[in-house]
ZADO-616940 format. One record per residue (C-alpha): residue number from 1; x, z, y. Coordinates in steps of 0.001 Angstrom, whole numbers, plus 500000, padded with zeros to 6 digits. Last residue first. Example, Ala and Ser with C-alpha at 12.3 -4.5 7.8 and 13.67 -1.06 7.14 Angstrom:
BEGIN
SITE seq     xx     zz     yy
SITE   2 513670 507140 498940
SITE   1 512300 507800 495500
//
This chain:
BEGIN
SITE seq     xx     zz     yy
SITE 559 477953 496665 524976
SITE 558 480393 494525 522539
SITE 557 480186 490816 523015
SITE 556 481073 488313 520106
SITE 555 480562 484669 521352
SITE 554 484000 483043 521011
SITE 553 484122 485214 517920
SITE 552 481203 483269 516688
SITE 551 479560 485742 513796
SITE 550 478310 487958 516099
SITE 549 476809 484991 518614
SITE 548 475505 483253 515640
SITE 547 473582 486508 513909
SITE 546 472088 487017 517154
SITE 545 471108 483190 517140
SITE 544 469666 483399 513605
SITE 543 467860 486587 514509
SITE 542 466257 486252 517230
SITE 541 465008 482937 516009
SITE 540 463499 484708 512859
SITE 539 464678 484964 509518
SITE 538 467191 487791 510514
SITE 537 463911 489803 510887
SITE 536 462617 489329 507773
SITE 535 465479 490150 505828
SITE 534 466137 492591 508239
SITE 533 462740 494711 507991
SITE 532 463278 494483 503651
SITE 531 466592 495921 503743
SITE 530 465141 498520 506344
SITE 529 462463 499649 504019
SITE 528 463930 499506 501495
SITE 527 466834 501927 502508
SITE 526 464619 504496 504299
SITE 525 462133 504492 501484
SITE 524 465402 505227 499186
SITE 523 466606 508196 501920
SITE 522 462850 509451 502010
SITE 521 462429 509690 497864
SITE 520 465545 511591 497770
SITE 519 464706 513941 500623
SITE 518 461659 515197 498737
SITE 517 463423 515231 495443
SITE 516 465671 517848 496750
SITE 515 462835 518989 498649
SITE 514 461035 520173 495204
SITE 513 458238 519349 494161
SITE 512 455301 521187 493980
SITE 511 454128 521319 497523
SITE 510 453358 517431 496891
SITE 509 451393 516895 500269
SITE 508 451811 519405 503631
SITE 507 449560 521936 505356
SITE 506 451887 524597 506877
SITE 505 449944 527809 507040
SITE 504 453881 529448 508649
SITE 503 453220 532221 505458
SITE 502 452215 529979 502920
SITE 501 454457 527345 503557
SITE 500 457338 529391 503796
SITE 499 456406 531241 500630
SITE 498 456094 527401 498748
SITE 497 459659 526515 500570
SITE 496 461137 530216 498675
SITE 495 459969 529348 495100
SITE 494 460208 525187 494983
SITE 493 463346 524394 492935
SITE 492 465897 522060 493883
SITE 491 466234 523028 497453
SITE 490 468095 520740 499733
SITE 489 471471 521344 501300
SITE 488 473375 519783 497737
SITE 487 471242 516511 498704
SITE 486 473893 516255 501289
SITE 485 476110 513859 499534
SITE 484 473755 511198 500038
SITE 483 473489 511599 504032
SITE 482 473156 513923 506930
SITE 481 476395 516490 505628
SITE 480 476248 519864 505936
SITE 479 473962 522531 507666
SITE 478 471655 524252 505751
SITE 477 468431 524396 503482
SITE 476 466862 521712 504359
SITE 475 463691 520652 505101
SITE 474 461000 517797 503798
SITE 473 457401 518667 505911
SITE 472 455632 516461 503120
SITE 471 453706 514935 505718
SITE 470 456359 514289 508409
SITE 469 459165 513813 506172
SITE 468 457064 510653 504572
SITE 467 456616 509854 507948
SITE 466 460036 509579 508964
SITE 465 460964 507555 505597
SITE 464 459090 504950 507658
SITE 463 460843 505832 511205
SITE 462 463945 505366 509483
SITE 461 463389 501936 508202
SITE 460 462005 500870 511713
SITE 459 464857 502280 513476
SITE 458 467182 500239 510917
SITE 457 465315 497409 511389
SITE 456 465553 497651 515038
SITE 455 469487 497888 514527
SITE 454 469515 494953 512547
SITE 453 467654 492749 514796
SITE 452 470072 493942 517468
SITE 451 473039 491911 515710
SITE 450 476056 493821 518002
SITE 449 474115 496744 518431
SITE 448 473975 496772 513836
SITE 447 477795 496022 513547
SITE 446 480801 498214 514745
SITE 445 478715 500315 516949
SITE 444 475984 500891 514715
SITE 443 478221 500878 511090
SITE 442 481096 501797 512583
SITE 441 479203 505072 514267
SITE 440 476951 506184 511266
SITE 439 479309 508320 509709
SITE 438 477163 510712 506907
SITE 437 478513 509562 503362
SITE 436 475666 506603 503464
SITE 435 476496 505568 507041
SITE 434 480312 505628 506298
SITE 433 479761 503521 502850
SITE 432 477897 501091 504626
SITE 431 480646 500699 507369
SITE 430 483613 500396 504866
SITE 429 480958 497276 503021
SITE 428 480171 496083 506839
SITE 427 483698 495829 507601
SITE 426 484924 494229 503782
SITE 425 482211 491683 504443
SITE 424 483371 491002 507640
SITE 423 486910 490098 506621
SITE 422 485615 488328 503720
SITE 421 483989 485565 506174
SITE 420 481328 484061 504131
SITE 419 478537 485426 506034
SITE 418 474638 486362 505653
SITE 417 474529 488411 502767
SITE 416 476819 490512 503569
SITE 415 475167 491599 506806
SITE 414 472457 493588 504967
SITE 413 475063 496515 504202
SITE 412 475264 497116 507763
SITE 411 471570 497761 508053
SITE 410 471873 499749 504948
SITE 409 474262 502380 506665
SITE 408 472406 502267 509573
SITE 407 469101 503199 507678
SITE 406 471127 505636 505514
SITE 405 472005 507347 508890
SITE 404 468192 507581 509960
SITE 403 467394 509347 507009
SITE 402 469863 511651 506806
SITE 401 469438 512546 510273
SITE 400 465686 512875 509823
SITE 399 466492 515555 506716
SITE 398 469175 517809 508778
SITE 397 466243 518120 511701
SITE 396 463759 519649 509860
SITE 395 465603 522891 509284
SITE 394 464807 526148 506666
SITE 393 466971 529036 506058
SITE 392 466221 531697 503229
SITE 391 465356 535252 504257
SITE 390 462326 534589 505497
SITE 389 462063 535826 508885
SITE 388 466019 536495 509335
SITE 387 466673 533481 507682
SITE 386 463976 530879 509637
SITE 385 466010 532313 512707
SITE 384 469588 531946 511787
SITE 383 468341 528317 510215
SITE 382 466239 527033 513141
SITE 381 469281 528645 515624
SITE 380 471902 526577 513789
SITE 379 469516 523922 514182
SITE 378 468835 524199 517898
SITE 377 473192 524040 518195
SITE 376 473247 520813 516424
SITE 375 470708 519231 518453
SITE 374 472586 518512 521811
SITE 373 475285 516220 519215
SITE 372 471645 513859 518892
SITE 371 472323 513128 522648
SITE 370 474904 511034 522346
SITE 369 473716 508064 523850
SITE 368 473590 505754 520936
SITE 367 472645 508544 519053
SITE 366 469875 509375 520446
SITE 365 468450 505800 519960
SITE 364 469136 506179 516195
SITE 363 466957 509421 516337
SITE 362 463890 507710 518186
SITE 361 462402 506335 514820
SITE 360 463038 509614 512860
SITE 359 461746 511771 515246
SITE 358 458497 509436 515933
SITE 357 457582 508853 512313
SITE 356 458370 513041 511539
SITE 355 455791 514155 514464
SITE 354 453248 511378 513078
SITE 353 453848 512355 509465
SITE 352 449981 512326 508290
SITE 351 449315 512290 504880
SITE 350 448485 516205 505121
SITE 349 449542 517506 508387
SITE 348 452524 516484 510561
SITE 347 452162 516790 514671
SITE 346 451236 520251 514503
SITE 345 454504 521417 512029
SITE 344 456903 519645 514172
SITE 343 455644 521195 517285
SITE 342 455538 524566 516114
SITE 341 458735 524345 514362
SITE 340 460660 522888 517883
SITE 339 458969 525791 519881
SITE 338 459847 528502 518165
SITE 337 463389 527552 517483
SITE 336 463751 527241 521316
SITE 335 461761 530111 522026
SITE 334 464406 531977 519775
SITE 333 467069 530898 521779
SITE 332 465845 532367 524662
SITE 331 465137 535283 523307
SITE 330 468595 535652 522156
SITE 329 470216 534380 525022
SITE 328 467927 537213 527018
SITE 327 469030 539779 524472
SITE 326 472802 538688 525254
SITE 325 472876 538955 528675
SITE 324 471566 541946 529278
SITE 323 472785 545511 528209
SITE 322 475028 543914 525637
SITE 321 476173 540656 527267
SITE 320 476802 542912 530654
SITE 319 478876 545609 528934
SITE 318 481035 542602 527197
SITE 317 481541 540639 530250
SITE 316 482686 543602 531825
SITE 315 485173 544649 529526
SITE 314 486200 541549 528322
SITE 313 486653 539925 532211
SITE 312 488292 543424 532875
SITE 311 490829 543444 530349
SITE 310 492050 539789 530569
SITE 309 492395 539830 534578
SITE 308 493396 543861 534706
SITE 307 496479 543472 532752
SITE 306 498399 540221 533544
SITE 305 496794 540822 536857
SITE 304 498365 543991 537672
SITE 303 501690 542872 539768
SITE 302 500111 539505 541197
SITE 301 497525 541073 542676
SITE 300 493769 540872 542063
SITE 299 491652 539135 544345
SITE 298 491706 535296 542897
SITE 297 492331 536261 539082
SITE 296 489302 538273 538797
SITE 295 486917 536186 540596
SITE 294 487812 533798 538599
SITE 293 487472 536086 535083
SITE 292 484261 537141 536201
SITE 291 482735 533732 536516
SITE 290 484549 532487 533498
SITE 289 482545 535311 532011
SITE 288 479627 534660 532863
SITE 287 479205 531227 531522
SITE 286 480835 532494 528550
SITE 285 478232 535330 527836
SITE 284 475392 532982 528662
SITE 283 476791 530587 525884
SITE 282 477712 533415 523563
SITE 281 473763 534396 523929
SITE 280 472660 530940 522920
SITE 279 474646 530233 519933
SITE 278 473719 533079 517186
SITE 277 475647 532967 513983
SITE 276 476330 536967 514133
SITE 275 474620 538493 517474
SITE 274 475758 541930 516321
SITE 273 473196 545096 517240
SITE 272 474601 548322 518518
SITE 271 471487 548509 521232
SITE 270 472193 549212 524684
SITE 269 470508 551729 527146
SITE 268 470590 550910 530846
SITE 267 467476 551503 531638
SITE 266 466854 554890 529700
SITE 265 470158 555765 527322
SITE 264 473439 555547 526794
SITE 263 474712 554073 523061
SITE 262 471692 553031 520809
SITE 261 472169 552580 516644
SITE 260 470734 550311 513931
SITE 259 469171 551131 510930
SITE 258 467651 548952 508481
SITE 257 464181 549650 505671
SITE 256 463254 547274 502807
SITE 255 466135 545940 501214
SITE 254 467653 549444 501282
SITE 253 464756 550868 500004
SITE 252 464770 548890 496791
SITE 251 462364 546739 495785
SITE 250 459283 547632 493427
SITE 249 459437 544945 490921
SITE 248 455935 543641 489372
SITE 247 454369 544624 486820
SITE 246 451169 544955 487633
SITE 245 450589 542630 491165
SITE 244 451797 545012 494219
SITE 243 449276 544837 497587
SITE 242 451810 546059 500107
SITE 241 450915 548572 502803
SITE 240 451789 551517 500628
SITE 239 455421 550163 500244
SITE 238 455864 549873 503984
SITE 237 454869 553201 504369
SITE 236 457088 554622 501732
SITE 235 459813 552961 503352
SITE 234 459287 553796 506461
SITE 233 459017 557828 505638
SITE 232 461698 557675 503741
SITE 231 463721 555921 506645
SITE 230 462473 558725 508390
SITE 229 463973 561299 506561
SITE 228 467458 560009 506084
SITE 227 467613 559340 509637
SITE 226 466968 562850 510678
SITE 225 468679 565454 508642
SITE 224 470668 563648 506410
SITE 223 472005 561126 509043
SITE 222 472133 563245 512040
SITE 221 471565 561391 516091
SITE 220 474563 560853 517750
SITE 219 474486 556991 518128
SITE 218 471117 557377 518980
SITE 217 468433 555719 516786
SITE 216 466145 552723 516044
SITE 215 464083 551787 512712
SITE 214 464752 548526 511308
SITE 213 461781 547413 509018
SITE 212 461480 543763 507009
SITE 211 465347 543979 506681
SITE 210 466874 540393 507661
SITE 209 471394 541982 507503
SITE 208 472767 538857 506615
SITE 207 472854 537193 510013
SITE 206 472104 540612 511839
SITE 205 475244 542610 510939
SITE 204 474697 545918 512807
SITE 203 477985 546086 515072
SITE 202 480762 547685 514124
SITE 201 481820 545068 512271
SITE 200 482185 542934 515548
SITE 199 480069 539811 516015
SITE 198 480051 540034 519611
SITE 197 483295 541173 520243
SITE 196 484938 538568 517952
SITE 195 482976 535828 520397
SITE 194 484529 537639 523400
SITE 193 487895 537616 521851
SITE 192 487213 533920 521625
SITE 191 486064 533404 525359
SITE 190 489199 535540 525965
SITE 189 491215 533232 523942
SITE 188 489610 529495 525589
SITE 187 491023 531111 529326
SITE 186 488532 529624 531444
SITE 185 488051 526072 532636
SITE 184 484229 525235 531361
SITE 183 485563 523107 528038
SITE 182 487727 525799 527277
SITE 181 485815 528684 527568
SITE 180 482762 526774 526020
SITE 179 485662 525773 523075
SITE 178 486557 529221 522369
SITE 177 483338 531323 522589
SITE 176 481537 528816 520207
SITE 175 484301 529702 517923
SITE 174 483866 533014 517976
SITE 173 480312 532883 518451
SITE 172 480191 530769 514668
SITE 171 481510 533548 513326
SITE 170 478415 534434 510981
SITE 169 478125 531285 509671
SITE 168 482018 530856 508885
SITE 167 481821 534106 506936
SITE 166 478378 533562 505463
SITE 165 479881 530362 504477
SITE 164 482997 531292 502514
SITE 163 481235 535165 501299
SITE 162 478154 533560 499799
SITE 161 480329 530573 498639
SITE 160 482353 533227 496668
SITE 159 479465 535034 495659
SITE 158 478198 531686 494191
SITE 157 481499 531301 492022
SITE 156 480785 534527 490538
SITE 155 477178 533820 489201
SITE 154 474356 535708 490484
SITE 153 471671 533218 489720
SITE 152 472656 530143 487399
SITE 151 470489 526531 488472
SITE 150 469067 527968 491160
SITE 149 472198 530130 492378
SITE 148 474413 527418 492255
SITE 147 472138 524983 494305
SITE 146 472171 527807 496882
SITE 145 476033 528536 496601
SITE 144 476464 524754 497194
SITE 143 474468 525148 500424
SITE 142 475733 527928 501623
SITE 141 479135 526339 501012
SITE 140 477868 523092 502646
SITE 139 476521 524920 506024
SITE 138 480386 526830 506287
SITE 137 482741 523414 505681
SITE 136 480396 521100 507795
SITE 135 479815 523787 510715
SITE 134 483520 523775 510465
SITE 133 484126 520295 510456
SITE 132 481728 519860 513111
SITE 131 483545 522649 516091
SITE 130 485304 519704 517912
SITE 129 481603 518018 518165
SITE 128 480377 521618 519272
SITE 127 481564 522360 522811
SITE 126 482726 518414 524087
SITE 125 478911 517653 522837
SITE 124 477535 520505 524662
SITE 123 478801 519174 527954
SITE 122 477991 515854 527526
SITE 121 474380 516856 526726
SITE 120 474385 518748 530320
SITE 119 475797 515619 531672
SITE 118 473218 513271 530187
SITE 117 470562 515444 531613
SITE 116 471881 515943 535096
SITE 115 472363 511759 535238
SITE 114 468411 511611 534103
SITE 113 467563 513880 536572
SITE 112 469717 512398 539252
SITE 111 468395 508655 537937
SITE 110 464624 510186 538597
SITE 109 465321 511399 541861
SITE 108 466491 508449 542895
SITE 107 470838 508521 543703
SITE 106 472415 508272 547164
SITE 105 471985 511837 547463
SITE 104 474358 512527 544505
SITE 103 473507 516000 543026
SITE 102 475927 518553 540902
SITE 101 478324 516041 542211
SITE 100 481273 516003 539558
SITE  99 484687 517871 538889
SITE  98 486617 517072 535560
SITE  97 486589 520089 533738
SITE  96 488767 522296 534402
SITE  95 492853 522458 532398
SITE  94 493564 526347 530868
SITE  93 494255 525197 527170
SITE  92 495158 522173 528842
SITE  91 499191 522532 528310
SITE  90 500143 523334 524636
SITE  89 497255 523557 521606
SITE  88 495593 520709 523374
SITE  87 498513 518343 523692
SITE  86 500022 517717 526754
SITE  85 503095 515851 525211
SITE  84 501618 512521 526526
SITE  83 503456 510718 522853
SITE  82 502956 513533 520580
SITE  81 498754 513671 522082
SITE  80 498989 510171 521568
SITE  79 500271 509949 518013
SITE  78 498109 513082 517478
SITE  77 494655 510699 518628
SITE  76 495902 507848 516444
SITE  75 495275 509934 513475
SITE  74 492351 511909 514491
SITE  73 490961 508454 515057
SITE  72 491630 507274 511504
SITE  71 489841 509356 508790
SITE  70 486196 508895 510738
SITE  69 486156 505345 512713
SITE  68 488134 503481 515617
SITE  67 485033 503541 518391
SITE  66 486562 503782 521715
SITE  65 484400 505996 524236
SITE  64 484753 506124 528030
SITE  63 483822 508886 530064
SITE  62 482615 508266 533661
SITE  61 479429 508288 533098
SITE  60 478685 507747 529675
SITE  59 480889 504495 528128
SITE  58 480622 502624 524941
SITE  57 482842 500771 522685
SITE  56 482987 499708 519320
SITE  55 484857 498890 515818
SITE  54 488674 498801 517503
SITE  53 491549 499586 514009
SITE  52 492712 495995 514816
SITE  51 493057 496244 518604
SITE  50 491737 492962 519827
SITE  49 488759 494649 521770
SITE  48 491316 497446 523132
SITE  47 492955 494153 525326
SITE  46 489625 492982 526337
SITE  45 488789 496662 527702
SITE  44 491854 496990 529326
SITE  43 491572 499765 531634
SITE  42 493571 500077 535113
SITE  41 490216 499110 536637
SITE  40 488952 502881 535181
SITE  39 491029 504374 537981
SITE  38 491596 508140 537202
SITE  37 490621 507953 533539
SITE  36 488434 509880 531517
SITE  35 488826 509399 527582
SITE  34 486905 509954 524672
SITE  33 488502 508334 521016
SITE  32 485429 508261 518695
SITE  31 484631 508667 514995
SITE  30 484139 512642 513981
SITE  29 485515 513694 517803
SITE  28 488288 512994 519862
SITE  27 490574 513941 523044
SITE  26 491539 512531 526415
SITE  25 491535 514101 529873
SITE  24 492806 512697 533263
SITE  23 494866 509876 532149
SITE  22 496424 507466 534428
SITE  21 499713 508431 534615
SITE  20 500269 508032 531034
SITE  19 499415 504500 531065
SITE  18 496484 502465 532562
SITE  17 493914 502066 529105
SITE  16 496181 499558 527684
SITE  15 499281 501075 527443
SITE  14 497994 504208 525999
SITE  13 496495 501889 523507
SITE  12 499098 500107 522878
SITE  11 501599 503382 522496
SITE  10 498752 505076 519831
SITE   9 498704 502114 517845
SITE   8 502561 501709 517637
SITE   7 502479 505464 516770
SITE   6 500285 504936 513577
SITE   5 502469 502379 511730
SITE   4 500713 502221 508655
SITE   3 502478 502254 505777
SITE   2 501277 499371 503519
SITE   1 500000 500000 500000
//
């Protein structure tokens, strides 16, 4: 096999988009190199077309975004981090973010709103797209463990996927707290230490800690003599007001009754609970504490601020998440969760999948612009939330992802068929094994925007397998990977999804099979489907001459 140069890559590149001098922030995510530049007409855009490893391009704002692909952009992306030698474990660990008008008068109304949106989305995709793998490496554990534990309950190897992605879960603040600090021009270790603060041992663990009854006390208050008692008492009350069939097992008290502990008292009395997995409450932590640590830095002196800077932006920013902060985020967060369920489940009823039709059909879209990276912060609170009520995670939004991305994948596939040239079969082969493993980006990018006809069918696929989501209600179990190998996030047996549905009076078809099965039967529907949509579609005038231009390099325009 050849070696591949990676470094000559890297230098053309740099080359191309204006030099060294000319860069005011680069990194990457799953597929994409991101850039800002200082003068964008110093870019080559027809000069990164010819690249070899170039699939797509697109550009948000100011940003620009070169498509390479997953497996081969983190590789060019350390050539040029070796090559600037201002990599991000060196010199931007404490670089802003590039300064925009909050408001540009010259702007409608509507485009300022619109602009204000896009940013905001921008913003949380340069917080969580770096954090993916790790949401990838914790979700899929759980997952594993939770195929494990149907097929062989309370096996070894589950514990140790128990304790791998309840581990990562429950961190995720920690790393949250990292990348907002960085991305928002504070010190990315004390918006860690913040995170660690927040899920602290000391702290009641809430993630895997879902008690039906927590009863409240002073940090001083006596175990035997008080606690003891009245978690007794709670206990036997609780098992009084539940209607047990014969024979069935009486649980435990622990599983029944939780304690949790107050420090100070009256208004500003704080409660000794963790916020383990949660990502709204480190966000309004962050935010404030960048705040604090500014203000910090400008008025104390020289002499002290090595001490006082770090130890009073923890300090306070830790006494203010507790007594405040925090509990709002958490609220917050929860309305979010609340909101998104009660939606989904209104708009999908027995053979109707409305809500799930229009999801899936507008998802592709989203990710054109980015904005489906906003959602991976509302599932993490969907799962943390569905957990602590049920005590098994459910999400929506994991199953219209994997439909959508086997849409793209097949959409790709289609192409094929309609050329002789082995160099684009080989592309849209790579790119229909990226959408079906969970990397849409070559396959749209590269291939579907470029013939349009493809990319409706793959919207139209999607939206198809949507509804069958949308009256089945199809969820997942985790977070992991949107595509075939994330069947492992989908329950294979139907005990805890037929309690959810009981409890959240969720009217859906074929309650008796499983989701794993669920999902299955979506991802094939969103296959056919689209095969069939751009057979027919190709057919048509639109698509012979979109077909033309792609396949006419003279022709070939990338938007």
């Amino acid at each position: 096999m050849k070696k591949i140069n990676w470094k000559t890559y890297a230098l053309e590149i740099i080359e191309l988009i204006g030099g060294k001098d000319n860069i005011v922030e680069i990194y990457h995510c799953a597929t994409r190199l991101r850039f800002i530049l200082k003068n964008d007409e110093k870019f080559n855009l027809e000069g990164i077309k010819k690249i070899e490893l170039f699939k797509g391009y697109k550009k948000q704002e100011n940003q620009h975004q070169i498509i390479i692909g997953a497996g081969v952009v983190d590789k060019v992306y350390k050539e040029i981090d070796l090559i600037l030698n201002q990599g991000s474990l060196k010199n931007d660990d404490m670089k802003p973010e590039n300064k925009q008008k909050f408001w540009n008068k010259q702007l409608s109304t509507k485009s300022n709103m619109l602009m204000i949106t896009k940013r905001g989305m921008n913003s949380f995709a340069s917080i969580f797209v770096p954090l993916v793998p790790v949401f990838i490496a914790g979700g899929m554990s759980l997952a594993i463990m939770s195929l494990v534990n149907q097929i062989s309950p309370n096996t070894g190897f589950a514990k140790l996927l128990d304790v791998i992605g309840g581990g990562i879960m429950g961190s995720i603040p920690v790393f949250v707290g990292y990348t907002a600090a960085k991305k928002w021009g504070g010190n990315p270790f004390l918006g860690m230490a913040i995170g660690l603060v927040l899920v602290s041992p000391a702290l009641l663990n809430r993630y895997s800690t879902n008690t039906p009854v927590q009863l409240e006390f002073d940090i001083n208050t006596d175990f035997e003599s008080v606690i003891k008692p009245a978690m007794e008492a709670a206990f036997k009350d609780y098992l009084n007001s539940l209607t047990l069939a014969p024979g069935a097992k009486i649980p435990e008290m622990s599983q029944v009754v939780g304690v949790y502990y107050t420090i100070f008292s009256g208004f500003f009395k704080i409660k000794l609970i963790g916020y383990q997995a949660q990502i709204v409450p480190v966000l309004l932590v962050i935010g404030l504490s960048i705040n604090i640590e500014r203000v910090l830095k400008k008025y104390t002196p020289q002499i002290i601020a090595i001490i006082v800077v770090p130890l009073g932006t923890v300090l306070l920013s830790s006494w203010l998440a507790f007594w405040a902060i925090a509990p709002l985020g958490e609220i917050i967060g929860k309305g979010i969760s609340l909101g998104l369920s009660g939606l989904f489940k209104y708009t999908n009823w027995n053979f109707i999948g409305f809500g799930g039709m229009i999801f899936a059909g507008f998802y592709p879209f989203l990710v054109i612009t980015g904005l489906h990276q906003g959602f991976l912060p509302i599932e993490t609170q969907l799962l943390v939330d569905s957990n602590l009520q049920f005590g098994h995670s459910f999400s929506f939004i994991t199953p219209v992802a994997c439909v959508s991305n086997i849409a793209q994948g097949t959409a790709a596939f289609m192409l094929i068929f309609y050329t002789k040239d082995k160099k684009e079969k080989s592309k849209a082969i790579s790119s229909t094994f990226g959408g079906y493993t969970g990397i849409t980006e070559p396959a749209m990018f590269g291939i579907n925007l470029q013939i349009k006809p493809l990319f409706i069918a793959a919207a139209i696929g999607s939206a198809a397998a949507g509804w069958w989501l949308g009256m089945t209600h199809t969820v997942a179990n985790s977070l992991g990977s949107a595509s075939w190998i994330g069947l492992v996030q989908f329950d294979w047996n139907t005990v805890d999804t037929k309690k959810y549905f009981a409890d959240q009076n969720i009217h859906a078809i074929l309650t008796s099979v499983p989701m794993g099965v669920h999902i299955t039967i979506a991802m094939l529907i969103s296959a056919a489907t689209t095969a069939g949509t751009s057979a027919l579609l190709l057919r048509t005038d639109w698509g012979k001459t979109s077909l033309k231009n792609y396949l006419n390099p003279s022709e070939n325009q990338y938007n």
